[in-house]
C-alpha positions as protocol buffer text, in pm:
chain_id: "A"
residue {
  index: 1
  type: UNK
  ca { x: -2360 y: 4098 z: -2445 }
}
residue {
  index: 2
  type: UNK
  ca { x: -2688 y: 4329 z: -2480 }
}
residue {
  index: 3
  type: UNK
  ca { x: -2681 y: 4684 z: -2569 }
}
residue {
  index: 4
  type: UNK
  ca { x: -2938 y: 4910 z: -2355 }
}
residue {
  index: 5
  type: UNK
  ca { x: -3024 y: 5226 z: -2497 }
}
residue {
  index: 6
  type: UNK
  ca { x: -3217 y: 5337 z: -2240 }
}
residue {
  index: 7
  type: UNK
  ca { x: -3044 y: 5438 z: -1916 }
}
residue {
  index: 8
  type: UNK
  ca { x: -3062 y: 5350 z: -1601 }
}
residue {
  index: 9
  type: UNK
  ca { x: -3401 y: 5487 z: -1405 }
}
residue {
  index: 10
  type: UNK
  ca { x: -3533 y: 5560 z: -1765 }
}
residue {
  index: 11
  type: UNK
  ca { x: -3910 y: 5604 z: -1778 }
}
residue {
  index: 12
  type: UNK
  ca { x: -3982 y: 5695 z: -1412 }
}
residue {
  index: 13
  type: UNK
  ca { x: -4241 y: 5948 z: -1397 }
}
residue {
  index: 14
  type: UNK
  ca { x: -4096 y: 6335 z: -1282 }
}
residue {
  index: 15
  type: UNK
  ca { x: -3726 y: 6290 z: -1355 }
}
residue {
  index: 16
  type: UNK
  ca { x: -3501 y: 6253 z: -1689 }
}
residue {
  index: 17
  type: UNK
  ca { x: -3196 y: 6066 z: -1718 }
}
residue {
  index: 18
  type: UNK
  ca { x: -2937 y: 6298 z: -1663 }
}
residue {
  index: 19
  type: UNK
  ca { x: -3118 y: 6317 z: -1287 }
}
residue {
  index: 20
  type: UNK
  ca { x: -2964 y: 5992 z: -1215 }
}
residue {
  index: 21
  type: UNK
  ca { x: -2624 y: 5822 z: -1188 }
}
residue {
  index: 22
  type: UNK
  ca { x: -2461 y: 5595 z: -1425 }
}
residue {
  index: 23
  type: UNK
  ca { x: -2518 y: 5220 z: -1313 }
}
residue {
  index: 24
  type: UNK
  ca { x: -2549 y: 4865 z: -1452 }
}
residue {
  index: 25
  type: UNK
  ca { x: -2905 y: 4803 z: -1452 }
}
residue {
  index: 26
  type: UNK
  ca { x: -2814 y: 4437 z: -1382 }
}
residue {
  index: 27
  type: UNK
  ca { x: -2576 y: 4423 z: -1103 }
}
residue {
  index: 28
  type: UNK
  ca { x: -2700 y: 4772 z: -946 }
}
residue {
  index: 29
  type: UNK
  ca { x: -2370 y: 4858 z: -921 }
}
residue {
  index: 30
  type: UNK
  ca { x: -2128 y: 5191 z: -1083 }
}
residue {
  index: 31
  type: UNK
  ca { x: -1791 y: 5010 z: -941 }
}
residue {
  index: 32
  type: UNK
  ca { x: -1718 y: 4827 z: -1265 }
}
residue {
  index: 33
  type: UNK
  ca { x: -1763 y: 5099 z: -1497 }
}
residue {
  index: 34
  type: UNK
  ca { x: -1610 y: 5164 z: -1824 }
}
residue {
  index: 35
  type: UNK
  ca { x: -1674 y: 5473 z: -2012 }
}
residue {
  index: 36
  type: UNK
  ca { x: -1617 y: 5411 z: -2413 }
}
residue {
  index: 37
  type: UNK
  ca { x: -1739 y: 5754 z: -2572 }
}
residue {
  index: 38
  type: UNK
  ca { x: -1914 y: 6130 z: -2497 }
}
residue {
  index: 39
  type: UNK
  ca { x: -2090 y: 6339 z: -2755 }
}
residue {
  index: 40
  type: UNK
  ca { x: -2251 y: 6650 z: -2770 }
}
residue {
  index: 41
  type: UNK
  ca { x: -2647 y: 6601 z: -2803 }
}
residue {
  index: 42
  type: UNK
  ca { x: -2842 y: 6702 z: -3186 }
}
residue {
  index: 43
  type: UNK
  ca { x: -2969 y: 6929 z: -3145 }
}
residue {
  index: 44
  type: UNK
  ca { x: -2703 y: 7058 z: -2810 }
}
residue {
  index: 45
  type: UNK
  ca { x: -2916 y: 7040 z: -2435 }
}
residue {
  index: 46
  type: UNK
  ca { x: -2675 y: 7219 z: -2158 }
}
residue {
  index: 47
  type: UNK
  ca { x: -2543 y: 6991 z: -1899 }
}
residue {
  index: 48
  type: UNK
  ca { x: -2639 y: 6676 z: -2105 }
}
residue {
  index: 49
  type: UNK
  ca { x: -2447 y: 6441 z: -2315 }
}
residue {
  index: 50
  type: UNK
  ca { x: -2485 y: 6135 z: -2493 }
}
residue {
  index: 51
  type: UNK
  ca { x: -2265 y: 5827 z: -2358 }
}
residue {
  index: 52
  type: UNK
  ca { x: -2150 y: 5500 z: -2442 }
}
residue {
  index: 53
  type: UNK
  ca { x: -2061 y: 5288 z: -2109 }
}
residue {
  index: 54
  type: UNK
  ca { x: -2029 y: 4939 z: -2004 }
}
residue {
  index: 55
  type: UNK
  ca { x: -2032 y: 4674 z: -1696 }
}
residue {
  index: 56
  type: UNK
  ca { x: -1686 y: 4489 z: -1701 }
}
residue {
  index: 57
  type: UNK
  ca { x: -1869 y: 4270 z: -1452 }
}
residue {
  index: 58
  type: UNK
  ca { x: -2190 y: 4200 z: -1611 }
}
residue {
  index: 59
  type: UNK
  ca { x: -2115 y: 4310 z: -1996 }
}
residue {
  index: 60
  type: UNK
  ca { x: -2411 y: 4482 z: -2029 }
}
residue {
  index: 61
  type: UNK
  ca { x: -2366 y: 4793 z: -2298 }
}
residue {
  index: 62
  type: UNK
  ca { x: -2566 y: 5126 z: -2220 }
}
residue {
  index: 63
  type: UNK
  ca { x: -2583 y: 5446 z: -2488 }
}
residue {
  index: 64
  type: UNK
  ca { x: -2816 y: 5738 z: -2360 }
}
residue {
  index: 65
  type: UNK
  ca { x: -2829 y: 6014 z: -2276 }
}
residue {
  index: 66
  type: UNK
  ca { x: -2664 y: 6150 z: -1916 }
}
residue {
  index: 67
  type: UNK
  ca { x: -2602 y: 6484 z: -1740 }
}
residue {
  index: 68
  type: UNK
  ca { x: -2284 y: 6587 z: -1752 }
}
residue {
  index: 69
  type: UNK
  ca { x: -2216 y: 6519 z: -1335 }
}
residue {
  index: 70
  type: UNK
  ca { x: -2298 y: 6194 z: -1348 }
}
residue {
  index: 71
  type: UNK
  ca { x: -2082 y: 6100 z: -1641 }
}
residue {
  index: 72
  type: UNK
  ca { x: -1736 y: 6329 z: -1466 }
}
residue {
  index: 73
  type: UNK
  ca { x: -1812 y: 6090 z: -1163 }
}
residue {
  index: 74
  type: UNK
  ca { x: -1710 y: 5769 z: -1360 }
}
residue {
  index: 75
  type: UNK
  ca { x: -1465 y: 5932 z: -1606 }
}
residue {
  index: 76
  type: UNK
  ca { x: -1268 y: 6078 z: -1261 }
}
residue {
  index: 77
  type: UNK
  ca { x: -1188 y: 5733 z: -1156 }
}
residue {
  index: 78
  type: UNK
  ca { x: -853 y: 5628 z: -1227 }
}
residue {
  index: 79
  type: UNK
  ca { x: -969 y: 5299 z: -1262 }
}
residue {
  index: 80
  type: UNK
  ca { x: -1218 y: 5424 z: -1566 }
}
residue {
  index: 81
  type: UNK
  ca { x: -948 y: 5517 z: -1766 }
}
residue {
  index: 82
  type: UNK
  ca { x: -777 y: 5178 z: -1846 }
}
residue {
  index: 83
  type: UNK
  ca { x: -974 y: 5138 z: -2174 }
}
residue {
  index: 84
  type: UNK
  ca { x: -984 y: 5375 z: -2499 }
}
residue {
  index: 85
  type: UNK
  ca { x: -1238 y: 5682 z: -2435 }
}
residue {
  index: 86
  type: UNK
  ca { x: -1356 y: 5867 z: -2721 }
}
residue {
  index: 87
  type: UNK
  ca { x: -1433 y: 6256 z: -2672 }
}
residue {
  index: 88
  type: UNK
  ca { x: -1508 y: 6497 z: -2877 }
}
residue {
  index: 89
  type: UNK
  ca { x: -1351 y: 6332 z: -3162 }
}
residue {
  index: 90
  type: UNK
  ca { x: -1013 y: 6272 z: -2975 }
}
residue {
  index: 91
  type: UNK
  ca { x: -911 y: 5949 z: -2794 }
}
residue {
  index: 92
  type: UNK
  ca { x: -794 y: 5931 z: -2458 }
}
residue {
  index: 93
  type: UNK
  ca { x: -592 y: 5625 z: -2323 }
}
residue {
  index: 94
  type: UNK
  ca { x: -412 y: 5640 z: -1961 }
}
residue {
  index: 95
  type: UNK
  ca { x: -586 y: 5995 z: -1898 }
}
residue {
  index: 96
  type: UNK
  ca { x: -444 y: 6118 z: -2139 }
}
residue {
  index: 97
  type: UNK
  ca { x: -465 y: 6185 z: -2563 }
}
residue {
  index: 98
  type: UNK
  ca { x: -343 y: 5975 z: -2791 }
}
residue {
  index: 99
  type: UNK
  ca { x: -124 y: 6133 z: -3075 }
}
residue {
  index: 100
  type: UNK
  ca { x: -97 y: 6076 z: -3423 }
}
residue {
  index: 101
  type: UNK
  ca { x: 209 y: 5942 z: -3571 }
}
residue {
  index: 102
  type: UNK
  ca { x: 157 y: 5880 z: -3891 }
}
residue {
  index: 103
  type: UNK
  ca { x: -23 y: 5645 z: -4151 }
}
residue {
  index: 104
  type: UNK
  ca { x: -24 y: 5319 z: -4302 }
}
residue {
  index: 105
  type: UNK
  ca { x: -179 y: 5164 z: -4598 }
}
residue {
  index: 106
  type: UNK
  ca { x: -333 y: 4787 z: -4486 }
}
residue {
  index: 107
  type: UNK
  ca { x: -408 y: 4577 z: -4732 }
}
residue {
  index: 108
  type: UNK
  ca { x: -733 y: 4321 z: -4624 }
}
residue {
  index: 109
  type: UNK
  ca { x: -795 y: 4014 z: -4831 }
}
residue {
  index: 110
  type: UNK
  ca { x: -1017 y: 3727 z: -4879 }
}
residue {
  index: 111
  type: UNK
  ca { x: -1012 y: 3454 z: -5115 }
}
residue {
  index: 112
  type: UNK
  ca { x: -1328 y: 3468 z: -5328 }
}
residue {
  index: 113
  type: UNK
  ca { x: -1284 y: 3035 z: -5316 }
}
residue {
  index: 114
  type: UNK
  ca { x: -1065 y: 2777 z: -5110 }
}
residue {
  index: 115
  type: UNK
  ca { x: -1015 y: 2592 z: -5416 }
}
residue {
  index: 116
  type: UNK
  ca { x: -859 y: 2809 z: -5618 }
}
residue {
  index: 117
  type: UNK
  ca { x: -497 y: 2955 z: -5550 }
}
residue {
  index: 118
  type: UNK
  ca { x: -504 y: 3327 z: -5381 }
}
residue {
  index: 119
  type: UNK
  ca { x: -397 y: 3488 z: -5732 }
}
residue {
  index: 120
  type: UNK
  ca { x: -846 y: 3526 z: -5709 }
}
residue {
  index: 121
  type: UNK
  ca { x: -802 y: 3706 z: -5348 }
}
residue {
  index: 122
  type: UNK
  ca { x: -1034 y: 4002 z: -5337 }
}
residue {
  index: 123
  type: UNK
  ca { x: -824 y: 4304 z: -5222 }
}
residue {
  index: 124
  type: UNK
  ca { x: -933 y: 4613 z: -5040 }
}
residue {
  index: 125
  type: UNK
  ca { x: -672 y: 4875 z: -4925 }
}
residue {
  index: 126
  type: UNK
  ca { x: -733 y: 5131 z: -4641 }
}
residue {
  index: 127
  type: UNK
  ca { x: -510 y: 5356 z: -4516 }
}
residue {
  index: 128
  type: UNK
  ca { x: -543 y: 5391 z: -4115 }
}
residue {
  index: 129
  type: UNK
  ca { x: -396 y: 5650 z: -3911 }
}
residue {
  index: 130
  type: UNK
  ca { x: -173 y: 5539 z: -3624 }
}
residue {
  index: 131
  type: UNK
  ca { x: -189 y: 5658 z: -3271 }
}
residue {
  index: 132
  type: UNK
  ca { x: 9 y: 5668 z: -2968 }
}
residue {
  index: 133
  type: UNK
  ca { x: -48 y: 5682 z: -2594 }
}
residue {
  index: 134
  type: UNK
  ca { x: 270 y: 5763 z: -2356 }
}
residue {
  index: 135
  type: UNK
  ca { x: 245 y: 5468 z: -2205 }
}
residue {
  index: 136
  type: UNK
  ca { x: 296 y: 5246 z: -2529 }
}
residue {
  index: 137
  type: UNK
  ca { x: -40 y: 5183 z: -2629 }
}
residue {
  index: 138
  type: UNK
  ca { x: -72 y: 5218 z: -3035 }
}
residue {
  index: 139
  type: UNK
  ca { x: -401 y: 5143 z: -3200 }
}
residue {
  index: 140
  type: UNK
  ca { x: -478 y: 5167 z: -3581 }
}
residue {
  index: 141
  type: UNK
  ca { x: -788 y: 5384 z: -3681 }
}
residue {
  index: 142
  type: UNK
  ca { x: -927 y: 5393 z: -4061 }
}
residue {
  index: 143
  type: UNK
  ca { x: -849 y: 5746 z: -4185 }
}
């Protein structure tokens, strides 16, 4: 899996980024699609965002920046939607946000040897906030 920062069309003379649509620069294609976050540029730039995609087909991983019309034309596919989208510091699962329902403290171990008995582990806690889609979904997120 590679990560691409530069977008699609990036580099050719006259136009910007946002100018184009979003596509997998190795299949050519915008049909496999999946849209995993949108932020607001540093500093701001109207009609542009910065967004993290990938290619379910070719697993190629793209961050850039995109106008704003090219990245509604993915996100309004039903289809683009069946993964976790973060946006604006809310996630979106189904279409629709995912609300919090409480806490939990993990606890995440590792023994410091395999010859020793765990009383050795090394112990961090984290407390994670849980969320909730209406469709079931539940993912864990540290706080």
């Amino acid at each position: 899996m590679s990560i691409h920062p530069e977008g699609p069309n990036n580099g050719v003379r006259g136009k910007q980024a946002e100018d184009y649509p979003l596509i997998c620069t190795r299949c050519g294609s915008d049909r496999h699609l999946a849209l995993h976050s949108i932020a607001a540029l540093t500093p701001p730039a109207s009609g542009s965002v910065e967004v993290g995609y990938s290619c379910r087909t070719c697993r190629n991983q793209y961050l850039h920046r995109a106008g704003v019309v090219a990245v509604a034309a993915v996100l309004n596919r039903v289809r683009s939607l069946e993964d976790v989208l973060a946006f604006g510091g809310h996630y979106i699962h189904c279409g629709q946000p995912m609300q919090k329902t409480g806490s939990e403290l993990r606890r995440l171990y590792a023994p410091a040897t395999t010859d020793q008995d765990l009383v050795d582990a090394l112990d961090v806690y984290l407390t994670t906030q849980v969320l909730h889609c209406p469709c079931g979904f539940q993912m864990e997120l540290p706080e």
